[in-house]
C-alpha distance (Angstrom), angle and dihedral (degrees) to the residues before:
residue distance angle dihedral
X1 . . .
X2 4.10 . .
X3 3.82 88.8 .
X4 4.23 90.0 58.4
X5 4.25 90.2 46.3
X6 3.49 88.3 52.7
X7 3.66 102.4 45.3
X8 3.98 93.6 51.4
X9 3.65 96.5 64.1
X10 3.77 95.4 49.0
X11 3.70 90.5 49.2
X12 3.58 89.6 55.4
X13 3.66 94.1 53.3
X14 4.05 92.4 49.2
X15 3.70 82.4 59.7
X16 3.48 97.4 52.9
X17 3.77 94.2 46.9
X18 3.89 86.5 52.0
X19 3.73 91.9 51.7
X20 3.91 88.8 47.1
X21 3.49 92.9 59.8
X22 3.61 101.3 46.9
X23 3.96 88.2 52.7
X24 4.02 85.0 56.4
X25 3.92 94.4 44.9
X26 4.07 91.0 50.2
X27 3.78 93.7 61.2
X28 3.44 124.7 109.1
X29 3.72 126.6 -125.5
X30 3.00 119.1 -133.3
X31 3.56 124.1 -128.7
X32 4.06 126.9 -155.0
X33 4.08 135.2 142.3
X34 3.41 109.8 -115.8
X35 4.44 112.1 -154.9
X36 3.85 114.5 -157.1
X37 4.06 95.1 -123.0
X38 3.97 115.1 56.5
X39 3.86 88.4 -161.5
X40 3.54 143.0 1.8
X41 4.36 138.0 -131.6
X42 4.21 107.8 172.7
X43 3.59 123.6 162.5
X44 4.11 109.1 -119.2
X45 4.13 96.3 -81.3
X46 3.99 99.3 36.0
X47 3.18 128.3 125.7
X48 3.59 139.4 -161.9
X49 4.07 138.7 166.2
X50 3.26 118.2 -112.7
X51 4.28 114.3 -153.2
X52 3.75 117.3 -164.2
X53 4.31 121.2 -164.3
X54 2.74 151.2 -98.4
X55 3.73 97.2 50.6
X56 3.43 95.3 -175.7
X57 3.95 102.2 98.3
X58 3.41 94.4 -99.8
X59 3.73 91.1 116.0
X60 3.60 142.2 30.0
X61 3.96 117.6 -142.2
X62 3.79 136.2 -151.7
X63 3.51 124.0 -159.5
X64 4.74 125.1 -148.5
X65 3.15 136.0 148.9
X66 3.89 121.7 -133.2
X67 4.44 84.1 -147.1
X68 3.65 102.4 40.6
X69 4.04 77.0 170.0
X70 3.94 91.6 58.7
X71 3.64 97.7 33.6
X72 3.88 140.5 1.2
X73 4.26 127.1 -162.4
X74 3.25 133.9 -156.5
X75 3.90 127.1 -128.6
X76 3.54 88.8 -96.6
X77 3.67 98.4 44.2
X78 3.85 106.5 -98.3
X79 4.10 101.7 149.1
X80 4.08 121.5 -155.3
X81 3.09 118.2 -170.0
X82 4.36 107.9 -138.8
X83 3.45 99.7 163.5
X84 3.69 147.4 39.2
X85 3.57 119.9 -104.4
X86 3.87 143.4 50.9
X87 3.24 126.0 -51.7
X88 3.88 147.9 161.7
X89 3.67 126.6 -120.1
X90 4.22 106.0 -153.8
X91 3.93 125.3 -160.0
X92 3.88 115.1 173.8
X93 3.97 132.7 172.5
X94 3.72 107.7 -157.1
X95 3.80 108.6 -57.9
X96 3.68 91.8 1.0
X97 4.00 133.3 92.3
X98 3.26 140.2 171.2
X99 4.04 129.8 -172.5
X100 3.67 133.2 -147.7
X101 3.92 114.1 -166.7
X102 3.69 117.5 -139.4
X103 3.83 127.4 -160.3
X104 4.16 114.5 -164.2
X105 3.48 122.2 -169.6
X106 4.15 126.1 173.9
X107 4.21 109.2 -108.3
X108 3.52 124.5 -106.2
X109 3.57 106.6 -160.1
X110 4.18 121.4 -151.7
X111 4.21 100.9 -107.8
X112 3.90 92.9 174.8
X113 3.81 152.5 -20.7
X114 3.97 130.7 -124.2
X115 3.66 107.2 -155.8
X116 4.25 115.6 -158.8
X117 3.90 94.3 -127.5
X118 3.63 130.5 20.9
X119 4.29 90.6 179.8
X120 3.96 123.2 38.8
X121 3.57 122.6 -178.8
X122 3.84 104.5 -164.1
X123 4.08 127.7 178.2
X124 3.61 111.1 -140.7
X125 3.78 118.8 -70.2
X126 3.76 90.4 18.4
X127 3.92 119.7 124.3
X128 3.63 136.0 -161.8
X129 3.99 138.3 -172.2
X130 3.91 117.3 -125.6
X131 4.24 104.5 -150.6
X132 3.57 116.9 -146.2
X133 3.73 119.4 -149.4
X134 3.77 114.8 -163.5
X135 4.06 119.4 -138.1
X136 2.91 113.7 -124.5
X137 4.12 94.7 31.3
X138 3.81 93.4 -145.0
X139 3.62 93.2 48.1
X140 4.19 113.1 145.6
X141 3.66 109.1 180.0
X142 3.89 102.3 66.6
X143 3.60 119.9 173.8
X144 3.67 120.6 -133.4
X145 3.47 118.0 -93.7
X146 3.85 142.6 -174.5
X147 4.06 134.7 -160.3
X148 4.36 118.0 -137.4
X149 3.69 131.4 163.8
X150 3.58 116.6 -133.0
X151 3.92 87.9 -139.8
X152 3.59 117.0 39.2
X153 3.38 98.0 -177.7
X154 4.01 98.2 60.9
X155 4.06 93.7 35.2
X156 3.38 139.8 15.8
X157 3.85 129.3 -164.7
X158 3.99 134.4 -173.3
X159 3.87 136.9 -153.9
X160 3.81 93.6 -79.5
X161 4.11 96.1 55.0
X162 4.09 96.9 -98.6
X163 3.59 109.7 153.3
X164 3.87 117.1 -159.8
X165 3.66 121.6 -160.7
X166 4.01 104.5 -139.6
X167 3.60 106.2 163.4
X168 3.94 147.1 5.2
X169 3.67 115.9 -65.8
X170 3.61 154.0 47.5
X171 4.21 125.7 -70.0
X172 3.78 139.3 143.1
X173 3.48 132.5 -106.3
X174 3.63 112.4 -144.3
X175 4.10 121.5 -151.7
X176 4.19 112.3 -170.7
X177 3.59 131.1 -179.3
X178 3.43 126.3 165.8
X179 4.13 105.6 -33.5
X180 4.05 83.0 -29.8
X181 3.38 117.3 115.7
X182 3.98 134.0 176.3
X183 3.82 132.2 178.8
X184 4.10 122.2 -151.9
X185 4.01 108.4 -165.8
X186 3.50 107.8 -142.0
X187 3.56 122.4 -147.4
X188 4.04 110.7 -157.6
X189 3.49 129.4 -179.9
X190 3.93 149.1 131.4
X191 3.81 88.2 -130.0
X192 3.70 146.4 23.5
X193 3.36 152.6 -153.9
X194 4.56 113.2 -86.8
X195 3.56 101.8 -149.3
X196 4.16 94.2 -7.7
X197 2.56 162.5 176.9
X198 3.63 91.6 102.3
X199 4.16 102.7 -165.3
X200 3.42 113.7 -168.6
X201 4.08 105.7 -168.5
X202 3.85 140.7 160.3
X203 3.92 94.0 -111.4
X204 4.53 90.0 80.4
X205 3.47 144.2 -25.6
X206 3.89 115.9 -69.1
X207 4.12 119.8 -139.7
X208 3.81 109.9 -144.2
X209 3.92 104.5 -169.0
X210 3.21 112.4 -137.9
X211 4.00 96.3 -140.0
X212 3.95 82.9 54.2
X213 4.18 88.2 78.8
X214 4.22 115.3 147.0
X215 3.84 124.2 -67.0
X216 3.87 97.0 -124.5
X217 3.98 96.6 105.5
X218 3.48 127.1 -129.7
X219 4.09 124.1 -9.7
X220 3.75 85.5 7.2
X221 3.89 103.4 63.7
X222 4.03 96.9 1.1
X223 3.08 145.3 17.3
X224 4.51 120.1 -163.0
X225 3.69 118.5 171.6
X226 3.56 87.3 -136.5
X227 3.91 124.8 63.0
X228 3.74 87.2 -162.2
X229 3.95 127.0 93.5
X230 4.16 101.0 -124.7
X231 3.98 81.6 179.1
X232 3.89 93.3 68.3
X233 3.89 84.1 -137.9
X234 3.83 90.6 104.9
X235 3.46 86.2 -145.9
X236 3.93 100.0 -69.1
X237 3.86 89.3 158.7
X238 3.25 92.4 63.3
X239 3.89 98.6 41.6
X240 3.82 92.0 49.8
X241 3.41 83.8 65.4
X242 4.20 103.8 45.8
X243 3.52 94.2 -95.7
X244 3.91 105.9 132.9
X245 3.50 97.7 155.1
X246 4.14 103.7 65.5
X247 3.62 108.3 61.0
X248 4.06 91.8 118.6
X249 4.53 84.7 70.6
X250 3.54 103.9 91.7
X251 4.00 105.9 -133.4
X252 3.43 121.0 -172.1
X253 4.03 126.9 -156.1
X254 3.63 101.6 8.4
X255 3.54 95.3 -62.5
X256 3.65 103.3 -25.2
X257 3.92 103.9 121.4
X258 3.94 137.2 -19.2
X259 4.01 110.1 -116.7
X260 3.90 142.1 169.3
X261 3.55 84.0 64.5
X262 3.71 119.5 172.8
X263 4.35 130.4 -175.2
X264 3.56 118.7 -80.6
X265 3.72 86.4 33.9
X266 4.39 122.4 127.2
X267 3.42 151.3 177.9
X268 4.05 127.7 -151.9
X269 3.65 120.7 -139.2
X270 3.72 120.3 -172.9
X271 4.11 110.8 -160.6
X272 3.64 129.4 -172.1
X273 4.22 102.1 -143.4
X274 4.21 108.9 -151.2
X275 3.84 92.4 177.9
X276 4.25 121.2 40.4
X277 3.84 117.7 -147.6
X278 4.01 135.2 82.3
X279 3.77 119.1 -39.6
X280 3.67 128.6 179.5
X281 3.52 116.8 -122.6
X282 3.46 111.9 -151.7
X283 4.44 129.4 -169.6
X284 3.29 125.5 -134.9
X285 3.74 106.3 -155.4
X286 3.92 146.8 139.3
X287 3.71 127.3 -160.0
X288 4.49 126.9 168.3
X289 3.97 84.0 -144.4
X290 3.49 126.9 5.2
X291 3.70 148.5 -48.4
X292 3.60 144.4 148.5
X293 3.94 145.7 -147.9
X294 4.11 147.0 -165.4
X295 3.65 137.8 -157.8
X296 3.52 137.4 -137.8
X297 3.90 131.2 -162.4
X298 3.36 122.2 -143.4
X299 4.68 83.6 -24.3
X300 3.94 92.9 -40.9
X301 3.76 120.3 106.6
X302 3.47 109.5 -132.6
X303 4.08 100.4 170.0
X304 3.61 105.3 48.6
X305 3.62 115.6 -151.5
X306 4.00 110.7 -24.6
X307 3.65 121.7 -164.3
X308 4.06 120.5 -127.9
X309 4.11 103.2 -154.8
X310 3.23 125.0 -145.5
X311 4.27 109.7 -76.4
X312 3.50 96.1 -177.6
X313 4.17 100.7 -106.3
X314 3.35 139.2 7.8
X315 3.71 93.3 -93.5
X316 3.71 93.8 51.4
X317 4.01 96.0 102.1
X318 3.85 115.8 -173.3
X319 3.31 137.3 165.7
X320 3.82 122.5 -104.0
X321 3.44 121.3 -157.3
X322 3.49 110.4 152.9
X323 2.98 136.2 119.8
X324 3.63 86.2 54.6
X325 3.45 107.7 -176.2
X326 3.95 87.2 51.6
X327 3.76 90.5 48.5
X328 4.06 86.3 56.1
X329 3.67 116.7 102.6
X330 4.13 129.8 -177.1
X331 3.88 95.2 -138.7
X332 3.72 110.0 -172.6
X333 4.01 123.3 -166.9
X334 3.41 129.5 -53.6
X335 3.66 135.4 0.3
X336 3.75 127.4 12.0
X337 4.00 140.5 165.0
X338 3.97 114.9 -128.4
X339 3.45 105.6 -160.5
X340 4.20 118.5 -162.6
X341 3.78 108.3 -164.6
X342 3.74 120.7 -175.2
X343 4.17 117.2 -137.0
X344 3.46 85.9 168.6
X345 3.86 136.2 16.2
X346 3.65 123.2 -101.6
X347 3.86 133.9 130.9
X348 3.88 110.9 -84.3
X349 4.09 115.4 -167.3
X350 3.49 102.8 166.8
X351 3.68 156.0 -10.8
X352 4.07 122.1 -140.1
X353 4.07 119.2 -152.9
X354 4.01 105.7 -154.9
X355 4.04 117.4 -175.2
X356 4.30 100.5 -134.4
């Protein structure tokens, strides 16, 4: 009796497995070309090849066109497009078909580019978006194109045309597409030149106010002990000009001199130099008692301490050009930082930059 129980339920399932497989041998396959492009954009004069599967033999394909005036195909299904338009590119196998849409349009090729700035002058940190403007407007064919800065270091620059200014200096920024290429100087710095440039040259002597310091504000360009304006000028000078950020330098006479100077106090100077060799630098400065000064090129003192005698009042400017060999600096082209630090206070007006 156990061995008939247990033979009726596997006999059951044997039947179901049976009927399972003739359910699975009844259906149809189903039969279709398949092209390797769904779709099609060309520019009038492309070509492409068009493949149709299976490859196997099983089928033997025709090739039309329903816009022979749009687009033509071979026997073997290479498309051109001759025309714009739409269009449909056919194959069929007996009763089957299969269509590929095409979309022509004429090419517009990229003639030029108009960049938005061709000269940046960034401070540090600061970041600014180069526009591109394509030529002709409707162009459709663009090439590809990339964006690199040929110093790293000084700017950087991303896929959208941000420029960063990262460190002191000058660099270009180069945008290329296609056999296009245009260059954006950049221009980076921590400070720069109030009422520049300053060009110091062989042809005369240059002036270099001393009220005309760098805009950069405070601990870039200056740096007072006191915030406060002891001139009672609140720094108009410097405002007349842009300069918002140096109200705390203590400029007397609309420009004439800086005073209420104190030790440990400086000015920044950025200079542009035309002609390389020595130059005397001389001070302009008046003191009642005593006082004294150094200067620094480009963050190196090359003075040492320099005494300001005693002028007789603080409105008693001279000129002080002694020592001279200490006053003597080897200024080679291009840009420098001229840096006037107090040790002790005194009125300072100007400094003169003589080629010897």
């Amino acid at each position: 009796m156990k061995k008939k129980y247990l033979l009726y339920p596997l006999g059951l399932l044997f039947i179901a497995m049976i009927a399972g497989c003739d359910d699975y041998a009844q259906k149809p396959i189903q039969e279709n070309i398949y092209v390797n492009q769904k779709e099609l954009d060309l520019f009038v004069g492309e070509t492409v090849q068009l493949t149709a599967s299976p490859t196997d033999g099983t089928y033997t394909y025709t090739w039309s066109s329903d816009n022979p005036e749009v687009a033509t195909v071979t026997s073997n299904g290479l498309v051109e497009a001759v025309g714009e338009g739409f269009a449909n590119i056919i194959v069929k196998s007996g009763e089957l078909s299969t269509k590929v849409p095409l979309n022509a349009i004429i090419r517009i090729p990229l003639k030029d580019v108009i960049i938005s700035e061709t000269l940046l002058e960034l401070y540090l940190g600061h970041k600014k978006t180069i526009l591109v403007k394509f030529v002709p407007e409707d162009v459709n064919d663009l090439p590809t194109y990339n964006w690199r800065s040929e110093d790293p270091s000084i700017a950087t620059v991303d896929l959208n045309g941000e420029i960063t200014a990262v460190g002191e200096g000058i660099t270009h920024v180069v945008y290329k597409i296609g056999d296009i290429e245009k260059r954006i100087k950049v221009d980076a710095a921590t400070t720069r030149a109030f009422k520049g440039p300053h060009v110091i040259s062989a042809a005369a002597p240059y002036v270099l106010m001393a009220a005309d310091f760098d805009f950069g504000g405070p601990g870039n360009a200056f740096y007072d002990t006191d915030a406060s304006d002891s001139s009672g000028q609140n720094g108009n000078y410097r405002k007349s000009h842009g300069d918002e950020n140096s109200t705390g330098v203590d400029i007397e006479g609309w420009g004439n001199n800086v005073g209420w100077t104190n030790p440990g106090e400086w000015l920044l100077y950025t200079i542009e130099v035309q002609d390389a060799g020595d130059y005397l630098v001389e001070a302009q400065v008046a003191v009642p008692g005593s006082g004294s000064f150094h200067l620094e090129l480009d963050n190196v003192n090359f003075t040492g301490t320099i005494g300001v005698p005693n002028t007789g009042g603080w409105g008693a400017f001279i000129w002080l050009s002694t020592p001279r060999d200490k006053l003597t600096v080897n200024l080679t082209k291009g840009r420098h930082k001229i840096k006037y630090y107090f040790e002790g206070g005194h009125n300072f007006r100007a400094l003169r930059f003589t080629k010897q």
